[in-house]
C-alpha positions as CSV (number, residue, x, y, z in Angstrom):
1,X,157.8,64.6,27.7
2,X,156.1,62.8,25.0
3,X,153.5,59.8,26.0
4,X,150.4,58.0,24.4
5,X,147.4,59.3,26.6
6,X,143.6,59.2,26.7
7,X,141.5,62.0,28.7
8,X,138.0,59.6,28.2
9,X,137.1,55.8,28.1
10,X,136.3,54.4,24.5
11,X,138.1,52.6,21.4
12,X,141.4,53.1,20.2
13,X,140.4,56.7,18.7
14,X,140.3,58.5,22.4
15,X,144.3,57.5,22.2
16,X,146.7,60.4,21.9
17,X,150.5,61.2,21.6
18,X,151.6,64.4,22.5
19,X,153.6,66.6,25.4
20,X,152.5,65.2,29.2
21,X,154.0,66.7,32.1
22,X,157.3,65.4,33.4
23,X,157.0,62.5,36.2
24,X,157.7,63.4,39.7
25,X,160.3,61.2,41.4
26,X,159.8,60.9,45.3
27,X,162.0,59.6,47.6
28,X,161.5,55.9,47.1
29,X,161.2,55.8,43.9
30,X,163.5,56.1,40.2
31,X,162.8,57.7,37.2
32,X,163.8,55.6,34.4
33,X,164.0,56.2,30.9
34,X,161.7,53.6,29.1
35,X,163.3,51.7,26.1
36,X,160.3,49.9,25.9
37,X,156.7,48.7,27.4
38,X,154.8,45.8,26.9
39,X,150.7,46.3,25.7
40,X,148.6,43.6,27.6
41,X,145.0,43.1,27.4
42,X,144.1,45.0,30.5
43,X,145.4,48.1,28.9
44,X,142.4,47.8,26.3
45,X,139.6,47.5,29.5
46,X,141.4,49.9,31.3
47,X,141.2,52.4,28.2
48,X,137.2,51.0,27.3
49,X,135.9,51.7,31.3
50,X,136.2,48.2,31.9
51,X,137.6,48.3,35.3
52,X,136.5,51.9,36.7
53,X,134.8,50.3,39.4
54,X,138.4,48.8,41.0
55,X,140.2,51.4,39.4
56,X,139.6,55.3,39.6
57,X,141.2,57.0,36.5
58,X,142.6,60.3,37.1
59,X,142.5,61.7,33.3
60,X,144.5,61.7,31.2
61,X,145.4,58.6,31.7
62,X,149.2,57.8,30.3
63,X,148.6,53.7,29.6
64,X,150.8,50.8,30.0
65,X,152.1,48.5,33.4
66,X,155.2,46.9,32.0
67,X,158.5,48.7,31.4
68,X,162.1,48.1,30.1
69,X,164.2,50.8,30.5
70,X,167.6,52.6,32.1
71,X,167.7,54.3,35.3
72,X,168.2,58.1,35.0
73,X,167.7,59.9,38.5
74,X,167.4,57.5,41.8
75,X,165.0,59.2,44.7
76,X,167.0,60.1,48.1
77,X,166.4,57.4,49.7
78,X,167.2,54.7,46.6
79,X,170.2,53.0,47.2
80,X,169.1,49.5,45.4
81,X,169.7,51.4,41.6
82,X,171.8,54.2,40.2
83,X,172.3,55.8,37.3
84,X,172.4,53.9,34.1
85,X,171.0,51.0,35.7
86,X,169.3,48.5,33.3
87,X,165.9,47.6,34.8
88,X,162.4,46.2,34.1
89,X,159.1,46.6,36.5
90,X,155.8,46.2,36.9
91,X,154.9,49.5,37.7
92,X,151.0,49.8,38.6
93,X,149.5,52.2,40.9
94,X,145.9,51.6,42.6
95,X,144.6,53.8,40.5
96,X,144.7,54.9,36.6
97,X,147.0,57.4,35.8
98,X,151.1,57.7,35.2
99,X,151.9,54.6,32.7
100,X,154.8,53.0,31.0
101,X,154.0,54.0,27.9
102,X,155.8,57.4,28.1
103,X,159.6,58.5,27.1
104,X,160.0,58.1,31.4
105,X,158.1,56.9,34.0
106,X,158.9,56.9,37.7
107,X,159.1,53.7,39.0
108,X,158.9,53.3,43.3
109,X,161.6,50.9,43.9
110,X,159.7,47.9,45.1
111,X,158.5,47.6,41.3
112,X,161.9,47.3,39.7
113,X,164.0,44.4,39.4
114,X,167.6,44.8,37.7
115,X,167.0,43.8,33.5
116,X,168.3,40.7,32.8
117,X,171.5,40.8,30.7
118,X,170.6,38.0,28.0
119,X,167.4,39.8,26.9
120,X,166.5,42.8,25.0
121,X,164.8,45.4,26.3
122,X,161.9,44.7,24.2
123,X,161.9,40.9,25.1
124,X,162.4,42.5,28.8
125,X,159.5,44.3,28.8
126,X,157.1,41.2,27.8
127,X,158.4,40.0,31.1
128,X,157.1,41.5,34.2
129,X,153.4,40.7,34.2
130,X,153.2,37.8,32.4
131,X,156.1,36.4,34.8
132,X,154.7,37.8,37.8
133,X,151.2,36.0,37.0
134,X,152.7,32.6,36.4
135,X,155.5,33.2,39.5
136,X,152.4,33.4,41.9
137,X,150.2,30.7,40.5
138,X,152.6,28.1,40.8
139,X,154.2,29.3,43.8
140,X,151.6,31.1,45.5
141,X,148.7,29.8,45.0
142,X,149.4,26.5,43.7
143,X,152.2,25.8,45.5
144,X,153.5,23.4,43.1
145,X,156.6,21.0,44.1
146,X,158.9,18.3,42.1
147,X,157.2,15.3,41.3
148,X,153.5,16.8,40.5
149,X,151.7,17.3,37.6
150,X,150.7,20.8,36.1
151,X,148.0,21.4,33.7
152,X,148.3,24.7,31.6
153,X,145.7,26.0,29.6
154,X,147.0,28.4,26.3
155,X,150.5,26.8,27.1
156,X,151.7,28.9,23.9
157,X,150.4,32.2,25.3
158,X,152.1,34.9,27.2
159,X,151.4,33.7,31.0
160,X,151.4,29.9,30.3
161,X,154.2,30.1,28.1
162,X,156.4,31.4,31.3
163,X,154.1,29.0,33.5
164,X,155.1,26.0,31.3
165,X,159.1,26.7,32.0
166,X,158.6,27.9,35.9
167,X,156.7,24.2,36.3
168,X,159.8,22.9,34.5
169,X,162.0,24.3,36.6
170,X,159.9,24.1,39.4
171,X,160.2,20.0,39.2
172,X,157.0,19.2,37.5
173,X,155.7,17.6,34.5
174,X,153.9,19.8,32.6
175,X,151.0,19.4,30.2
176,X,149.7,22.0,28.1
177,X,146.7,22.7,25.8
178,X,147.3,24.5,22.6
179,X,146.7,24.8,18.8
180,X,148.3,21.9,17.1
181,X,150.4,24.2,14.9
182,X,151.9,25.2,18.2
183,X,152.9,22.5,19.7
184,X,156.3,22.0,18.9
185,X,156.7,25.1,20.6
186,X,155.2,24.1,23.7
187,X,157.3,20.9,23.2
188,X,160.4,22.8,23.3
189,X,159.7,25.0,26.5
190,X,159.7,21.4,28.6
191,X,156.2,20.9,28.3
192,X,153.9,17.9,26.7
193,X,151.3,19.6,24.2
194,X,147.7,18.8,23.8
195,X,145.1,19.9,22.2
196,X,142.3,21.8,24.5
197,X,139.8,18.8,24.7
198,X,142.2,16.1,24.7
199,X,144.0,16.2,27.8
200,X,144.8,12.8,29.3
């Protein structure tokens, strides 16, 4: 199959796109045929060496966490998908190797959730770690409940963009700090812009 790949750390140059071998799909897990992957700034410190002391490449290294795509062949023991099931994951191993941005990827099950219908697979694909980051802040580790107040930092970005709308929905007002010229965006998600310095 074809994929972007990199056999050393460095810049953008050590990037390649050629033939890789096909993934290999185990019992627990679904190969799906990616329609699209989302590039998020851990890809670049992955690719520059960045975090090779938490994360032991295996080279060449096929990029890329985030995945839209249609299910093609379900392990044996998958019963959750089947074929030409629409689905998005967050599919990142403990260590650097088989990536999203390939023509397939094989995806263990407990990664995938079913795509939703209302969004593209290219909006679906900006989805899974941005929306799992903000999901666990405000749940997890915040714990955040109606009534309270949120403060959001780079409300217009990916993650606080999705945490600005989960506080929302979560019950709380939500304040967020961003460029003036994006405020009306930030406005429209549910959440009171500010400018970073000027937080009441």
């Amino acid at each position: 199959m074809k994929a972007i790949s990199y056999a050393r750390y460095g810049g953008p140059e050590v990037l390649e796109y050629g033939e890789v071998p096909d993934p290999r799909v185990g019992p627990d897990s679904v190969l799906v045929r990616v329609r699209a992957a989302a590039v998020n700034p851990v890809d670049w410190k992955c690719r520059d060496g960045h975090l090779d002391a938490i994360l032991q490449p295996v080279f060449p290294v096929v990029p890329g966490w985030d995945v839209s795509g249609v299910v093609v062949r379900p392990g044996a023991s998958v019963t959750e998908f089947t074929v030409g099931d629409e689905v998005i994951g967050y599919v990142r191993e403990d260590f650097l190797s088989r990536g999203t941005f390939a023509e397939y990827v094989a995806a263990p099950v407990r990664t995938l959730a079913r795509k939703p219908r209302n969004l593209s697979f290219e909006e679906a694909a900006g989805l899974p770690l941005t929306g799992l980051t903000a999901y666990q802040v405000l749940t997890k580790a915040l714990r955040v409940k109606r009534g309270e107040t949120v403060l959001v930092h780079a409300a217009a970005g990916g993650v606080g963009s999705i945490a600005v709308q989960l506080g929302r929905h979560l019950g709380a007002r939500v304040i967020g700090t961003a460029s003036e010229r994006n405020h009306a965006f930030v406005r429209g998600l549910g959440g009171e812009p500010v400018t970073y310095g000027a937080v009441p």
